[in-house]
C-alpha positions in Angstrom: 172.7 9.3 -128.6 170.7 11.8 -126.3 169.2 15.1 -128.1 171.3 18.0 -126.1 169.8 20.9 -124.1 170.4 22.3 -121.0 168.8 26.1 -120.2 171.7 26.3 -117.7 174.0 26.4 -120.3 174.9 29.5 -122.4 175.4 27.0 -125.2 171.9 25.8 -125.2 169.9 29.1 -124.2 170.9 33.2 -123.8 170.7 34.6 -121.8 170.6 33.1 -118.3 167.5 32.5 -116.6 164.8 35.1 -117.1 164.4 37.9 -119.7 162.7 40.9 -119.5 160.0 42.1 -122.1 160.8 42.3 -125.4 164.4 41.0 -124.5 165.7 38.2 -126.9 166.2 34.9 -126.0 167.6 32.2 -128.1 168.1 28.3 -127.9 170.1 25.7 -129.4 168.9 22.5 -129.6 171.5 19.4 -131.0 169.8 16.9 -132.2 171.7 13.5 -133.5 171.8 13.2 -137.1 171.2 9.4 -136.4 167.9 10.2 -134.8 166.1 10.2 -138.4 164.6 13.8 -136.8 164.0 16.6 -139.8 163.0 19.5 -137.5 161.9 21.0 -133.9 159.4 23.3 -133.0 159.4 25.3 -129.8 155.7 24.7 -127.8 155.4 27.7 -125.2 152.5 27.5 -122.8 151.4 29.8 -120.1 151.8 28.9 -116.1 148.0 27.0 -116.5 149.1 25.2 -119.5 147.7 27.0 -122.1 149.3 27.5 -125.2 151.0 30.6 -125.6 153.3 30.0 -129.1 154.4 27.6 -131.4 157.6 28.3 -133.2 160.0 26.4 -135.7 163.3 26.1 -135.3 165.9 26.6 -138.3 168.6 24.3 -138.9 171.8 26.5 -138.1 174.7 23.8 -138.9 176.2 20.8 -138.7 178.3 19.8 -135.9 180.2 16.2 -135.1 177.1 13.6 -135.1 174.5 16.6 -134.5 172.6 18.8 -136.8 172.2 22.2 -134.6 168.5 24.1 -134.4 168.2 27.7 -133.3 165.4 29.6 -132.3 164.9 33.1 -131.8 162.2 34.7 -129.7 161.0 37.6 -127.6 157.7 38.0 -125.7 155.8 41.2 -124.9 154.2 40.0 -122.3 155.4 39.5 -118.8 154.5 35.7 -116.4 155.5 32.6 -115.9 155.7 30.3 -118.9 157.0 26.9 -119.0 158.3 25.0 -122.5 158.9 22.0 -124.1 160.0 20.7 -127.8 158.4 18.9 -130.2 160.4 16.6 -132.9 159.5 15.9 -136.2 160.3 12.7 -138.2 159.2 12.1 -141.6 156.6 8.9 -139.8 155.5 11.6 -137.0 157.7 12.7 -134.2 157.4 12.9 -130.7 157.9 15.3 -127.7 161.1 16.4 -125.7 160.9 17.1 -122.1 163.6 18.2 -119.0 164.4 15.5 -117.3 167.2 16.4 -114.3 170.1 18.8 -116.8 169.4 16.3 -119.9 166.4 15.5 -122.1 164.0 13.0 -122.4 161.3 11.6 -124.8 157.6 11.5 -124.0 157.7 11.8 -120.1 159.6 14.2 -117.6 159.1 18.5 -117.0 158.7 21.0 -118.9 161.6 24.0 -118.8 160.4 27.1 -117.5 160.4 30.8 -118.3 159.5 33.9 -116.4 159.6 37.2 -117.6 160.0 40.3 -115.7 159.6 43.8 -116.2 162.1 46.0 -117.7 161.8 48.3 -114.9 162.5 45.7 -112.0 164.9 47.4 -109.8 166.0 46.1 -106.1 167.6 48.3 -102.9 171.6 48.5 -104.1 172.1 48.5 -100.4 170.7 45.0 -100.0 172.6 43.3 -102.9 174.7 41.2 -100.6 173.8 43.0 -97.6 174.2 40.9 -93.9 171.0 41.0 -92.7 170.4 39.8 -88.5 166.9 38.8 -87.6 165.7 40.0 -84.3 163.0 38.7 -81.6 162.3 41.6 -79.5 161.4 40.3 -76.5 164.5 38.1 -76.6 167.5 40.7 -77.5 168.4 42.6 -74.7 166.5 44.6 -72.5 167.1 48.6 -70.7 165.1 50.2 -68.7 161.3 49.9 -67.8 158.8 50.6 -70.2 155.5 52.2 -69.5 153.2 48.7 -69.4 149.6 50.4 -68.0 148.3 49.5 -71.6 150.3 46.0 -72.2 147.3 43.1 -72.6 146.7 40.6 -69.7 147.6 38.6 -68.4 151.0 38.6 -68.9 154.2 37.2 -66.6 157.8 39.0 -66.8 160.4 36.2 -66.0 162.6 37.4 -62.8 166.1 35.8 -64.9 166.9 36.7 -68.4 168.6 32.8 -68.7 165.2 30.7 -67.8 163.5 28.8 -70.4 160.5 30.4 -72.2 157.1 28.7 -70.7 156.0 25.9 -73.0 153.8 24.1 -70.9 150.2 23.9 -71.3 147.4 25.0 -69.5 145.2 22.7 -67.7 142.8 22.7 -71.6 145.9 22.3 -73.5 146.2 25.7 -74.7 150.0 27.4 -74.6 149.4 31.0 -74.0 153.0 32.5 -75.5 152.0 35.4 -72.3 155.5 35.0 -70.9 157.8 37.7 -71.3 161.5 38.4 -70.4 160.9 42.5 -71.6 163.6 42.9 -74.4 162.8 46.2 -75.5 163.9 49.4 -78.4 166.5 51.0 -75.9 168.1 47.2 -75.3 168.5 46.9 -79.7 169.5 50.3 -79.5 172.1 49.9 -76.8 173.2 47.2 -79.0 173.7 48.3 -82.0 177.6 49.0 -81.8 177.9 45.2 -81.3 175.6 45.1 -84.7 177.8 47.3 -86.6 181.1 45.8 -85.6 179.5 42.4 -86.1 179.2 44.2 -90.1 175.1 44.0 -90.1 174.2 46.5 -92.8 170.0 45.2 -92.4 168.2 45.0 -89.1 165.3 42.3 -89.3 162.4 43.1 -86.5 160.0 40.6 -85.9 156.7 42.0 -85.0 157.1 45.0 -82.8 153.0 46.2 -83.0 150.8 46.0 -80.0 149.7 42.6 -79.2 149.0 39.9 -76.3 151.8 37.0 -77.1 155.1 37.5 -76.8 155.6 36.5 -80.9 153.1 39.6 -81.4 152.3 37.9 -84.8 148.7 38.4 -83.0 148.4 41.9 -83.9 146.1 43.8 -81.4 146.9 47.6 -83.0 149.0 47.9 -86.0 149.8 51.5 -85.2 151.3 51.1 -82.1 154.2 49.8 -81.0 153.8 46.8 -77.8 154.2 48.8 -74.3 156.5 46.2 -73.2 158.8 47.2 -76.3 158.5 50.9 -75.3 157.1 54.3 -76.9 156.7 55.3 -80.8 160.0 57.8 -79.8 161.5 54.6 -78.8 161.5 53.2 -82.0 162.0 56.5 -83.9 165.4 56.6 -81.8 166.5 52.8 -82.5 165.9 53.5 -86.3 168.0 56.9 -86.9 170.6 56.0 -84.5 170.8 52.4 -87.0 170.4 54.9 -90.0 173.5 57.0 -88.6 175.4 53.4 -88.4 174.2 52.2 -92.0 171.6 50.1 -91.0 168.4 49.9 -92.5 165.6 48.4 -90.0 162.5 46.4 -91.7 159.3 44.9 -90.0 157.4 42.2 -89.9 154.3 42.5 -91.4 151.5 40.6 -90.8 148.7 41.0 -92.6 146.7 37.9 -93.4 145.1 38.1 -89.6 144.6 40.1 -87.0 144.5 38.9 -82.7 141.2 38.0 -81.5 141.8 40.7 -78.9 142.1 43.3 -80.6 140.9 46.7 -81.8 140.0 45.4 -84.5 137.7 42.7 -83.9 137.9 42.6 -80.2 136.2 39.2 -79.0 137.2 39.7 -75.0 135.4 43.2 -75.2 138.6 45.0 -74.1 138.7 47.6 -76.7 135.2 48.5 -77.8 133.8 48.7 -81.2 135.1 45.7 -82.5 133.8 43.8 -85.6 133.0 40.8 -82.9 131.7 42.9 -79.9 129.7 45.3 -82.2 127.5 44.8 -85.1 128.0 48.2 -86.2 131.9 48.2 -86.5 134.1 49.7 -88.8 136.1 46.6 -88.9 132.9 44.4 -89.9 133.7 43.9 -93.4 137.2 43.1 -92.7 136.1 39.6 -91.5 134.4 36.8 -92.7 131.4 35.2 -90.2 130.0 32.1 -90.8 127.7 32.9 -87.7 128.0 36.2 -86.0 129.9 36.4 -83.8 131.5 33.2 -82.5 132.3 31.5 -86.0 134.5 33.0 -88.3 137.3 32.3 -90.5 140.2 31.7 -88.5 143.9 31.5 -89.7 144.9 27.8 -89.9 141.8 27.3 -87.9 143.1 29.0 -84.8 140.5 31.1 -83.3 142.9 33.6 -81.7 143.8 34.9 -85.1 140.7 35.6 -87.7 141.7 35.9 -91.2 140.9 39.2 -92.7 139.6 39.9 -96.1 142.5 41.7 -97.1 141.0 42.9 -100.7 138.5 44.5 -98.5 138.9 48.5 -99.5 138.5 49.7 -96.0 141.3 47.5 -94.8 143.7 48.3 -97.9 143.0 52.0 -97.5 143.9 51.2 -93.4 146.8 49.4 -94.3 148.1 50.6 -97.3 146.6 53.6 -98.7 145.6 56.1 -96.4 147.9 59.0 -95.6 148.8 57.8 -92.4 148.1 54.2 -93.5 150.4 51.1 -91.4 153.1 51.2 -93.4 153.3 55.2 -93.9 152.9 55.8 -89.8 156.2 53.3 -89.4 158.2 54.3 -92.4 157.6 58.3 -91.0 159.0 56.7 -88.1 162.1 55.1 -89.5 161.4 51.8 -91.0 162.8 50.9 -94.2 160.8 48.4 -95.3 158.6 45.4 -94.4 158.7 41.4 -94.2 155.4 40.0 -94.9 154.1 37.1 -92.9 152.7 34.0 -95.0 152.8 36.2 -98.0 151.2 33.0 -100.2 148.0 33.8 -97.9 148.1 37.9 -99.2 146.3 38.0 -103.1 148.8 39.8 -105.5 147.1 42.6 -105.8 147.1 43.4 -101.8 150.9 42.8 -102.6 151.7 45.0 -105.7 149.7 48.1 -104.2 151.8 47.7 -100.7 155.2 47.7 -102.9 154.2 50.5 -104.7 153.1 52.7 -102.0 156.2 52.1 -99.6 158.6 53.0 -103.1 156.2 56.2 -103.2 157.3 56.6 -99.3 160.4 56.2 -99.9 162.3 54.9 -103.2 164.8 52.7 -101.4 162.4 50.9 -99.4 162.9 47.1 -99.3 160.0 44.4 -99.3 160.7 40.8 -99.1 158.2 37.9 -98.4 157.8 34.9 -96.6 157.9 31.6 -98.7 159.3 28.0 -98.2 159.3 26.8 -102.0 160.7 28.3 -104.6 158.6 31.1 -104.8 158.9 31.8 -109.0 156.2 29.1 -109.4 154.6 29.1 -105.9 151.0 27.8 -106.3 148.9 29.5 -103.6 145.3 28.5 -103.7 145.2 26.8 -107.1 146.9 30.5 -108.7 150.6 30.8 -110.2 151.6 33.7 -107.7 153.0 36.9 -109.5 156.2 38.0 -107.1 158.8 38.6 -109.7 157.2 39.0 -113.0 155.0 42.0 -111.3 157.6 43.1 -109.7 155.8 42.9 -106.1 158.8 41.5 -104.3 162.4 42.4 -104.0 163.6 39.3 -101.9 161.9 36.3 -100.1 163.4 33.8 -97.4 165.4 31.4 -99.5 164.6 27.9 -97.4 165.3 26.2 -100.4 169.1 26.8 -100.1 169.1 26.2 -96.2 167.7 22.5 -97.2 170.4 22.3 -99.2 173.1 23.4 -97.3 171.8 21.3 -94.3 171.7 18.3 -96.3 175.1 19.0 -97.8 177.2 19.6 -94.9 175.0 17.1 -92.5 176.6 14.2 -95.8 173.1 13.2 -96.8 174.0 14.8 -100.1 177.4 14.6 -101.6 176.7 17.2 -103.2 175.0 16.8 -106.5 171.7 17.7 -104.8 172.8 21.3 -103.7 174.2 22.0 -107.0 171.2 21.3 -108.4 169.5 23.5 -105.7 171.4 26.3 -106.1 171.8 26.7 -109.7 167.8 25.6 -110.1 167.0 29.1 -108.3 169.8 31.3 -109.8 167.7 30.5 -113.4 164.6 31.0 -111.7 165.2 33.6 -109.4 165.4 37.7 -111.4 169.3 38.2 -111.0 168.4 41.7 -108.9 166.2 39.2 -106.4 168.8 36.8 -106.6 171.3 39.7 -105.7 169.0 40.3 -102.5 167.7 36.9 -101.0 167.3 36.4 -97.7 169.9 33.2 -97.2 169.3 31.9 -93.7 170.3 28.8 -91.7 168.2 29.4 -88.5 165.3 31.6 -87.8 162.2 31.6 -85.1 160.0 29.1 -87.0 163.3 26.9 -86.7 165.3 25.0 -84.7 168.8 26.5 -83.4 170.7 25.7 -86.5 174.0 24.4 -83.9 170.9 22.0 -82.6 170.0 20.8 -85.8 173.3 19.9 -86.3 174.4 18.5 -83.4 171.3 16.4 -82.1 169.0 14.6 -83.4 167.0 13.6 -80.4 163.1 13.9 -81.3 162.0 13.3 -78.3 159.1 15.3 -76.2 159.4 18.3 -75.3 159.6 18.3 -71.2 163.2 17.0 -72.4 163.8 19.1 -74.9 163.5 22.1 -72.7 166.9 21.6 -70.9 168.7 19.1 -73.4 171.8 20.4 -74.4 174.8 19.5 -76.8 177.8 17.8 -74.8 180.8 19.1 -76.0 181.7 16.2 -78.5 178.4 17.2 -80.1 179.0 20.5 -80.3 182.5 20.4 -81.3 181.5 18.4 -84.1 178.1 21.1 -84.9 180.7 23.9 -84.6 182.6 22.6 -87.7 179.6 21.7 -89.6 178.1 25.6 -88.7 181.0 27.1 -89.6 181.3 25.2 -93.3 177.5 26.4 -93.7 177.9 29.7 -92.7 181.1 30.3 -95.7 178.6 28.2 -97.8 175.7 31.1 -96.8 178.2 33.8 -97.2 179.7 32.6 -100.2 176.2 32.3 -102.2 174.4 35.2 -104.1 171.9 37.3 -101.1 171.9 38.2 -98.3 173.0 36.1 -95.0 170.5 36.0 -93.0 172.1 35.9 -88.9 169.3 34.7 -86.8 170.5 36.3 -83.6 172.6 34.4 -81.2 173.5 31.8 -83.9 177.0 34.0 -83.9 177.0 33.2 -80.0 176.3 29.6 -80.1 173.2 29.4 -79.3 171.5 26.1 -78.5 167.2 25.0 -78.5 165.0 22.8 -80.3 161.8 24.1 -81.8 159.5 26.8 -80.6 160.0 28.2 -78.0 163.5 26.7 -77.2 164.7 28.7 -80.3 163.7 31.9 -79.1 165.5 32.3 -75.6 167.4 35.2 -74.5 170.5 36.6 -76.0 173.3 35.3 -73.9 174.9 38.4 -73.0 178.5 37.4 -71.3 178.5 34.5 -72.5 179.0 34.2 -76.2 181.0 31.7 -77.9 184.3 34.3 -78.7 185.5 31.8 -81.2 182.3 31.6 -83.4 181.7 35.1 -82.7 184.8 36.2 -84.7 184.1 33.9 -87.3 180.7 35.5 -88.0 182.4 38.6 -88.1 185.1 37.4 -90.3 182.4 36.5 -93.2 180.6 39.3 -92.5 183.8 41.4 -93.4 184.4 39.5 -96.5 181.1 39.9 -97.7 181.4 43.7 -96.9 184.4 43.8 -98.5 184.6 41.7 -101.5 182.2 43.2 -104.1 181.7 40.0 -106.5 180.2 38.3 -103.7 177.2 41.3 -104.1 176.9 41.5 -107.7 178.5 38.5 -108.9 177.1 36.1 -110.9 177.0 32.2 -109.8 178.1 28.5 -111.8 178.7 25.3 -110.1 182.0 23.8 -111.9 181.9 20.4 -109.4 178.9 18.9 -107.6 179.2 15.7 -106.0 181.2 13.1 -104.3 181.6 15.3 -101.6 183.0 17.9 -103.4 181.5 21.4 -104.1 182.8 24.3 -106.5 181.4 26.9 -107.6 182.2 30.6 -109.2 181.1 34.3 -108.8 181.7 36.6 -111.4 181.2 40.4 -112.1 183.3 40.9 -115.2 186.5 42.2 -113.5 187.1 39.2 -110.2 186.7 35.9 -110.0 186.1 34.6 -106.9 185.9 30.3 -106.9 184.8 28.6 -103.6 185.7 25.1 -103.0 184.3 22.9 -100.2 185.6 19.2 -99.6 184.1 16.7 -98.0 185.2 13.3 -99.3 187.9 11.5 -97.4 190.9 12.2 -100.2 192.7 15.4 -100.3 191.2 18.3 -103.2 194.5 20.1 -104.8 192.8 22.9 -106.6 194.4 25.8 -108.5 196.0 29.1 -107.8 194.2 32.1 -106.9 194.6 34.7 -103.9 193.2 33.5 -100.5 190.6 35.5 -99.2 189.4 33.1 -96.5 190.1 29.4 -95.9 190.0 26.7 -93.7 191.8 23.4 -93.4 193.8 24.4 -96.5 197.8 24.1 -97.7 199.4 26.0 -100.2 202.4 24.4 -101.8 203.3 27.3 -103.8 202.3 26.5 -106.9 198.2 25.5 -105.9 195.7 25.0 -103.0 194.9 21.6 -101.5 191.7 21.1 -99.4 191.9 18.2 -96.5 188.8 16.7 -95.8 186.4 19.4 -94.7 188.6 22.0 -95.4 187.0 25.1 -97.9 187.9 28.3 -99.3 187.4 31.2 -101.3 190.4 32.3 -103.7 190.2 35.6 -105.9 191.4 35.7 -109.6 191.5 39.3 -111.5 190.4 39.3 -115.5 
């Protein structure tokens, strides 16, 4: 017989995932009574591996074949901890360790713990909020802005439906210099469509000045790219969202700057950069090997230098200052800030940019770019500090998109995504799990219709103007569409990339970044991004609720959200045989009969059915 635990299970451990300081927590351990074990002590280490505590448990009672040990603990002292059990025997004993939801003896991982400050309080308005992610260039564009200043060189394409350039140059460089002049007036033109879509969080990817058309080159943080338009530009985009209820964030990115730039201006264009003079402001904010032509260089390209982002001059620039970065655009309207490759930004650069934009403005939302599961993200040998310090409120939640992909794709029947999914609802602070960014596509990604539709991997001269045919798409429509209630259905917020509501087609960079097709938008998958949308608006257990799996595998997926008052359960079936599953009020549904008496879900089919307490 196997010794029983499980810190998914309120049997096992209370409460739920993390705890807050000085908050209780207490586990159950059953041990068989055949197991000749007379004890277990609880062995608490920090995120390093140091210990932290050693604790015995007390023998609570008997139970069938198991003596039961409880333990009772609280600790003062916020981080990330990880645990383990160690048995005694009258000859010795030996140590317990997680292995998948059972135990195991001697070999496996340890369970973890984080623990959060008492104070930790999220944006209500982003608890469940539908957040749609935005490429300037690439929206829609009205009017002509003012582009005397706008960095050369630079090419407008003539036709809003061409392909982005994403050809080299004759040394193998691709310039991103091609533009097709989305601008503020075209999202604010828009942002009707956005509201009746049911968008309640407006995504911007980098809007300062810059020379590529991703602008994560940043050539003046404080203002805004001249093909984009004018600082009232903006201002006008952001209260006119504000008047419609939605709040408009930034990308920030702050681990580098352009190579032309003000800042450390290699091409000379500015004047009194850290590369074109010695005597430069912006001097300490970079780190030379040999001045000026070597110099630490984000992922080595020399376009974008890293900056020393501890350095006081660029927090006080950036963060600090009266009319610091992020207090000139929240004046302006922002609500808050995405940061670029957060991992690459210390803690400390993090914490004093969260708490100045809360001074700003006590709703403001911060959320960070991570792949991993970001509660025991390793950047650079150090256990980061997002939740336990507080720093962030939400981060982009890849680790669901994997498992969603891989679930609806059938290269998991489903075990794996349960496993995903309930794996970061105990790691994840409930109030970030409330708030994370859920996407399926975004501009670092492949279309997600693409993805899966085709799987061609070949180069990119055929890439460029390869295209679904319509068995292929017919067949990524149904997958999308099974994704997209999956997305909906999970705690956060879903994340639209825009034009993955209107069908929208390309492999990687750039092919995932063309034009909005304006006039012609797939109308069927259009209303079914609005229908989720309105359910998520609408049904408030799929904001605060909490999340179980009940069924994970064989194609099968089910899962509940609870506040105390609704139940919703979701159901999704892929296996061949038909799922009849019980009663409840249909709130949205798909390949689905009701016999009167109970549900039943044909292969593919999936819905969401409502119970009151």
């Amino acid at each position: 017989m196997r010794i029983l635990f499980d810190s998914k299970a309120a049997q096992y451990k209370t409460p739920f995932g993390t705890l807050r300081t000085g908050e209780n927590c207490v586990l159950h351990v059953f041990v068989p009574r055949s197991s000749g074990a007379t004890g277990v002590r609880l062995m608490l280490e920090d995120c390093d591996g140091a210990p932290v505590m050693e604790q015995p448990f007390v023998l609570q009672k008997e139970q069938d074949d198991y003596r039961v040990y409880r333990c009772e603990f609280s600790l003062a002292e916020r981080g990330l901890y990880f645990y383990w059990f160690y048995i005694t025997k009258q000859d010795g004993g030996f140590r317990l360790f997680k292995q998948g939801n059972d135990t195991n003896m001697e070999a496996g991982e340890k369970w973890q713990l984080s623990v959060i400050p008492t104070d930790f309080t999220v944006p209500d308005y982003a608890r469940g909020a539908v957040m749609y992610q935005i490429m300037p260039d690439r929206f829609c564009k009205r009017g002509d802005c003012d582009l005397t200043d706008k960095l050369r060189p630079y090419t407008i394409h003539e036709n809003w439906n061409e392909t982005p350039e994403y050809r080299p140059d004759e040394n193998g460089t691709v310039w991103n210099k091609d533009f097709f002049g989305g601008n503020f007036n075209g999202i604010r033109e828009k942002l009707p469509y956005l509201q009746q879509l049911g968008v309640g969080i407006l995504y911007l990817n980098p809007i300062f000045m810059a020379f590529s058309n991703h602008r994560y080159d940043t050539a003046d943080y404080k203002r805004p790219d001249p093909m984009l338009g004018t600082e009232e530009d903006f201002r006008a985009l952001c209260d006119e969202a504000h008047r419609r209820s939605i709040r408009v964030i930034l990308d920030g990115v702050f681990s580098h700057t352009g190579s032309n730039s003000v800042y450390f201006d290699a091409d000379g264009v500015f004047g009194g950069g850290a590369a074109s003079d010695p005597a430069s402001p912006y001097r300490k904010w970079y780190r030379f090997s040999h001045y000026p032509d070597r110099y630490e260089a984000w992922w080595g390209i020399r376009t974008l230098p890293c900056v020393d982002e501890l350095e006081e001059s660029y927090v006080n620039y950036i963060i600090e200052d009266e009319d610091s970065v992020v207090a000139h655009w929240m004046a302006l309207g922002a609500d808050g800030f995405r940061l670029d490759v957060v991992d690459e930004l210390p803690d400390e650069f993090v914490l004093r940019l969260k708490r100045r934009i809360r001074q700003i403005n006590p709703e403001a939302l911060l959320l960070g770019e991570v792949w991993e599961d970001a509660s025991n993200k390793r950047a650079y040998s150090v256990s980061r500090r997002y939740f336990v310090d507080a720093e962030l409120d939400s981060v982009m939640n890849y680790p669901w998109r994997t498992a969603i992909m891989n679930y609806v794709m059938g290269t998991d029947d489903g075990q794996a995504f349960g496993e995903a999914v309930m794996t970061i609802a105990e790691n994840y602070p409930p109030q970030v799990l409330a708030c994370v960014m859920n996407h399926l596509g975004t501009h670092d990604t492949p279309r997600i219709l693409t993805l899966l539709g085709d799987s061609f991997y070949g180069p990119k001269e055929e890439k460029a103007e390869r295209f679904l045919t319509p068995e292929a798409r017919a067949l990524a429509v149904l997958r999308l569409k099974r994704a997209a209630f999956l997305q909906f259905t999970l705690p956060g917020m879903p994340s639209i990339y825009y034009g993955d509501e209107a069908g929208m087609e390309g492999f990687e960079d750039p092919f995932c970044r063309r034009c909005f097709p304006w006039g012609a938008e797939d109308k069927d998958l259009q209303a079914y991004y609005a229908a989720l949308c309105r359910m998520k608006n609408t049904l408030a257990v799929l904001k605060n609720g909490n999340v179980r799996m009940t069924e994970a595998g064989g194609g099968r997926i089910a899962f509940t959200r609870s506040d105390g008052n609704t139940t919703a359960k979701i159901y999704v079936n892929q296996s061949e045989m038909p799922w009849r599953v019980e009663d409840g009020s249909l709130a949205f549904g798909c390949a689905t009969d009701f016999d009167g008496t109970a549900y039943t879900l044909h292969k593919n089919g999936f819905c969401l059915l409502l119970t009151k307490r």
